[in-house]
C-alpha positions in Angstrom: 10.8 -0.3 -6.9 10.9 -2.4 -9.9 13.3 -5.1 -9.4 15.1 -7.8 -11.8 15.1 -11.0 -10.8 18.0 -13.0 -12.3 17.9 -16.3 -10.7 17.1 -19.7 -12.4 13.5 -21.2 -11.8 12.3 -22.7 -9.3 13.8 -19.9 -6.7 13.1 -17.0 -8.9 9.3 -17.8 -8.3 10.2 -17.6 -4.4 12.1 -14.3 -4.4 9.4 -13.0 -6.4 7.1 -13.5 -4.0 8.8 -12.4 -0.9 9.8 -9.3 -3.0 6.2 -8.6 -4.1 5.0 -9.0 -0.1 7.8 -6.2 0.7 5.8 -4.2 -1.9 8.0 -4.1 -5.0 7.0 -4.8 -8.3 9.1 -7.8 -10.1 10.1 -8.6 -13.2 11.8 -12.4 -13.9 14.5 -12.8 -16.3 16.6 -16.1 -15.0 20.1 -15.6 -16.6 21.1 -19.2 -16.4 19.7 -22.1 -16.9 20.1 -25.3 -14.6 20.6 -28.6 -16.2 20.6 -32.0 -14.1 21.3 -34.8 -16.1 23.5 -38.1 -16.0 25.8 -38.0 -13.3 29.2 -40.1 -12.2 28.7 -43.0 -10.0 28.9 -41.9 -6.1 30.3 -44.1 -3.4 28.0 -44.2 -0.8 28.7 -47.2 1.3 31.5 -46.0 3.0 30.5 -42.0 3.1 30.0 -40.3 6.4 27.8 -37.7 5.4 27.1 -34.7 2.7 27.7 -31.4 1.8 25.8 -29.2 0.0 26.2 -24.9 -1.0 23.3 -25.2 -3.2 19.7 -25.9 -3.8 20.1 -26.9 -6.8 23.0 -29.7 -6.5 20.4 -31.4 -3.6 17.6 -31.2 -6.8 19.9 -33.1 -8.9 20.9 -35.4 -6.5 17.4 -36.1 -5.8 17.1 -37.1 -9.4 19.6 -39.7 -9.5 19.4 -43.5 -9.2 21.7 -42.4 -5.6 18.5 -40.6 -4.2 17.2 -43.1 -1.6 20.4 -44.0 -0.3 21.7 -40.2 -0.1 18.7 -39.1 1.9 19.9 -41.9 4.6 23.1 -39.9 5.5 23.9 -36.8 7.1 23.8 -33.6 5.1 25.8 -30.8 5.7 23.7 -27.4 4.6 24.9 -23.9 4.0 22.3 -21.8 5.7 18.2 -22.2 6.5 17.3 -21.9 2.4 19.1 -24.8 1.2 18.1 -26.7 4.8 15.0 -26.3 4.3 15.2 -27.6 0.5 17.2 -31.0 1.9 14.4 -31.7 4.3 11.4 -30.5 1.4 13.6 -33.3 -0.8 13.0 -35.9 2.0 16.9 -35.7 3.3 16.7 -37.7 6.7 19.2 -36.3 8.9 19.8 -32.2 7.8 22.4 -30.5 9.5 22.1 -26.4 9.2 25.3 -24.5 9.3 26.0 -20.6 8.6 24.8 -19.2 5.8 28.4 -18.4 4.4 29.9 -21.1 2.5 33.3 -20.3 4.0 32.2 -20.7 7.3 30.5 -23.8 6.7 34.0 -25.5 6.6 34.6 -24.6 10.6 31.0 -26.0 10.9 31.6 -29.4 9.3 35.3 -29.5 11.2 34.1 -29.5 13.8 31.5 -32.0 13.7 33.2 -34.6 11.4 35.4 -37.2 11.8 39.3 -36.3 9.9 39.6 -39.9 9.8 36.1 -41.6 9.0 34.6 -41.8 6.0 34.8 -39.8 3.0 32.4 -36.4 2.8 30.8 -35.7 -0.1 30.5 -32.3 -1.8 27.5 -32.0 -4.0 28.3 -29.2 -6.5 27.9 -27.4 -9.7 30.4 -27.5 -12.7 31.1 -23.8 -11.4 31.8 -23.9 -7.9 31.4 -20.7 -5.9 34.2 -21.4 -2.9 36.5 -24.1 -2.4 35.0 -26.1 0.0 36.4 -29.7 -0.9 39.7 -27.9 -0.9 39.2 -26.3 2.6 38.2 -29.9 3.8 40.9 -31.6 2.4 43.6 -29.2 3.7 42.1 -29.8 7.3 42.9 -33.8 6.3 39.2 -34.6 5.2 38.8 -37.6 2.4 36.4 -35.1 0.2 35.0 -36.4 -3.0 33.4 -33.8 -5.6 30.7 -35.1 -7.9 28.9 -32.7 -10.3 25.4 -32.9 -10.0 24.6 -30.4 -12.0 25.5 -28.1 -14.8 24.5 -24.2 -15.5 24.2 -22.7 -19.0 24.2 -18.7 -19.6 21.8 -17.3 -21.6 22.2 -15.6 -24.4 19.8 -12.5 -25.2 17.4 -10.6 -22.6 13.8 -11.6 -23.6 12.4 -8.5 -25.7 10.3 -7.4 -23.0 13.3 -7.3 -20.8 14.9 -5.0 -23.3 12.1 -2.5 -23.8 12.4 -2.1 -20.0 15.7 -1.3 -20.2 15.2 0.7 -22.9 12.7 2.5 -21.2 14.7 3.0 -17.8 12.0 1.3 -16.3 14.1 -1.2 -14.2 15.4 0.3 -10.7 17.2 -2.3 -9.7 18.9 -5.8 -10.6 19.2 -8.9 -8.1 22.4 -10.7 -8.9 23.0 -13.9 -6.8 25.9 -15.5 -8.4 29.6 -14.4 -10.0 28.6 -16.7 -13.0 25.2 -14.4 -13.3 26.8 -11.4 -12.8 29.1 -11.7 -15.9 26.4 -13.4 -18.1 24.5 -10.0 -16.8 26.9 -7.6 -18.1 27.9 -9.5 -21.4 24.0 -9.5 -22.5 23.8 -5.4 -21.3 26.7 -4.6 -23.7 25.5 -7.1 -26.3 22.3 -5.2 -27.0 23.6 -1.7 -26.4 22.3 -1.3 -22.9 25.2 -0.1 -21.3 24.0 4.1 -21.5 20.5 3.2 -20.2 21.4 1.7 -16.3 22.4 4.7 -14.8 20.0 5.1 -12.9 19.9 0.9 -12.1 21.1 -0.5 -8.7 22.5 -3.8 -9.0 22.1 -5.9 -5.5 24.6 -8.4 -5.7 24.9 -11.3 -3.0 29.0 -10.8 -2.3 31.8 -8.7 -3.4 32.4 -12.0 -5.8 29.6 -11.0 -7.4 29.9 -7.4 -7.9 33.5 -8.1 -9.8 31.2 -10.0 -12.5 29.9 -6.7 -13.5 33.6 -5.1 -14.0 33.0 -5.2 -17.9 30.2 -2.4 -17.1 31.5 1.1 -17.1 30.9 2.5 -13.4 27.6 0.5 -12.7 25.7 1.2 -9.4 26.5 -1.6 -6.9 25.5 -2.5 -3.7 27.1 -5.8 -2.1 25.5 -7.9 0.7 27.3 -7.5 4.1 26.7 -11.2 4.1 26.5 -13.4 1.6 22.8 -14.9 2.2 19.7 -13.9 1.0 18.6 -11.8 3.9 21.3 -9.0 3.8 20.4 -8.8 0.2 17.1 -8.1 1.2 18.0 -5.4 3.4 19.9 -3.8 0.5 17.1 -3.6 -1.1 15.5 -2.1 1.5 18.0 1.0 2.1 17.2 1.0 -1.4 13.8 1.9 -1.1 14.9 4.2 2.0 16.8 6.4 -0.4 14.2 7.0 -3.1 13.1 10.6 -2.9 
């Protein structure tokens, strides 16, 4: 198949590749664009540990004057892909919890203290669950810094279009809610809307797959879990249901 990758560089190069090795042919059009820049002060002196959902929030992190003394604590990771960025990032003590953000709350309850020190949640200015909410509700001290930010884009590249145009794109990899909506605004803003009928869009969670409701009765198929690997074996039915 010939499949869309919408995620932001660096990890678009990485789904590429595992894509290309399951024998698909790929296409990289990253719908958002990650910006780390100057961040609030953190308190880390009296933190027991951190939290992190994303790849990207450990990146900027890692940026910050806060780096040395955050790789020190313990870190809290959704799933093996962001795990495995902590420890690439130098991150000294990297706990990995399910893949599901949700269920990373039980993880972290059960492993923190209610009544040590605060957690940290490292996030994006668009959070995808509630996490620091969960935490607190449970009687966690959570504190939220934004460590990064996320701009849409705002037109497909013209090769990208001429694809679509051509009904040359089989499917579409959508990982976020965020990229899901900036996916369907840019379909409709250049008039794309009649030529995906034939497109399946993979999307990560149900979440996702309601950030393509401005689309008129796209093709969806929505992870059974929301991690990489059931996305990847969407991809594969896919392939088992080409004639």
């Amino acid at each position: 198949m010939r499949l869309l990758v919408t995620r932001p560089e660096p990890d678009a190069i990485t789904l590429k590749a595992q894509l290309i090795g399951l024998g698909h042919e790929v296409l990289i059009e990253p719908l958002n664009r990650v910006e780390f820049g100057a961040m609030e002060e953190l308190e880390l002196d009296e933190a027991q540990a951190l939290n992190a959902t994303s790849r990207n929030a450990l990146r900027g992190l890692a940026q910050s004057p806060h780096a040395a003394a955050a790789r020190a604590l313990p870190l809290y990771a959704v799933g093996p892909g962001t795990a495995a960025t902590a420890r690439a990032l130098g991150f000294e003590a990297v706990l990995q919890g399910p893949k599901d953000a949700n269920a990373l709350v039980d993880y972290i309850a059960d492993r923190a203290e209610v009544h040590g020190g605060p957690l940290i949640y490292l996030s994006g200015e668009v959070k995808a669950a509630d996490l620091g909410g969960e935490l607190r509700r449970l009687g966690f001290h959570v504190q939220e810094p934004i460590v990064y930010r996320v701009t849409a884009a705002q037109k497909f590249a013209a090769p990208i279009v001429a694809r679509f145009q051509a009904r040359e794109v089989d499917g579409v990899l959508l990982l976020s809610p965020q990229t899901a909506r900036t996916y369907a605004r840019l379909i409709q803003a250049h008039g794309l809307a009649g030529t995906i009928a034939g497109t399946m869009h993979y999307c990560l969670s149900p979440a996702v797959a309601r950030g393509l409701a401005p689309l008129s009765s796209p093709r969806i198929a929505a992870a059974a879990q929301p991690n990489l690997q059931s996305m990847l074996a969407l991809v594969a039915q896919g392939v088992a249901l080409l004639p």
